[in-house]
N, C-alpha and C positions, 0 to 999 in steps of 0.2 A: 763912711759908714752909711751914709743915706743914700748915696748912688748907687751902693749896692743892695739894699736892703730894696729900691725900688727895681731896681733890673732883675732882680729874686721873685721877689712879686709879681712883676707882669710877665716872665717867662713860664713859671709857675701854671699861674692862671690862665696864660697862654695856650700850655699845654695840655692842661685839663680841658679845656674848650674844645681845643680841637680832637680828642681823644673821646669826646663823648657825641660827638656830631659824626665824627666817622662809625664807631658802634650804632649809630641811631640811624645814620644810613642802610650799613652792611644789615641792621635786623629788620629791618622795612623791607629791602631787597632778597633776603634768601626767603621769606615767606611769600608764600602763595595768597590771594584772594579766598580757596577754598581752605587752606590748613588752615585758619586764624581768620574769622570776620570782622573783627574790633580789633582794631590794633594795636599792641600792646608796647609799654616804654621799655627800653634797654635798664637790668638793676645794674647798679653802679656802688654798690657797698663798702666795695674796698677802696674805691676812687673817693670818697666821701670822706672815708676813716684818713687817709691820706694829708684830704683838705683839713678838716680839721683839724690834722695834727701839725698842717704846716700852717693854718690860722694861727691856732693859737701861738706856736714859736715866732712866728712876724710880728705878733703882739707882743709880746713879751722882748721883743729886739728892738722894737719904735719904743718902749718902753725905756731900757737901758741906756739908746741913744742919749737923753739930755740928762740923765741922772750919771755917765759917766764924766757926762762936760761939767757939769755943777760942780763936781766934787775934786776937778782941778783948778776950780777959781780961786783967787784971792781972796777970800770970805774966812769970818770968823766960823769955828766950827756950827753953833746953832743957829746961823743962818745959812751954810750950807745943809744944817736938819732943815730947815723950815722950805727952804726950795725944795729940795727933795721929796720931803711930807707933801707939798702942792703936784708934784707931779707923781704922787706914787697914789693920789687919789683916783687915777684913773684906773688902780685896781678893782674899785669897787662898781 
């Protein structure tokens, strides 16, 4: 679960990178010096909405990770609440 959760992640963000340096190339290059004298950034809105929404689900999956291993340990039930409660403080 974690070798994948990173190979997710850095493919991920991998491809985001390189998707916004090629846009940031290609709009540098199609203008002209006279159409445009200050040069302006590539918007990137939906690539954003994207990130976002696969942050949050990576979080919420590093999350799960050790709250699923906790809860097949040998452990009496309220100390598997009390692990759990410790690692579910990083909701906040």
């Amino acid at each position: 679960m974690i070798w994948t959760g990173i190979a997710a992640v850095v493919m991920f963000y991998v491809a985001c990178s390189i998707i916004q340096i090629i846009a940031a190339v290609r709009k540098d290059y199609n203008k002209s010096a006279l159409e445009s004298p200050q040069p302006t950034a590539p918007t990137f809105s939906g690539l954003f909405v994207a990130q976002g929404i696969f942050s949050l689900s990576t979080d919420f999956y590093i999350l799960i990770i050790p709250i699923h291993l906790v809860v097949r340990l040998n452990l009496p039930l309220y100390r598997k609440i009390g692990v759990c409660g410790l690692f579910l403080t990083g909701l906040s």
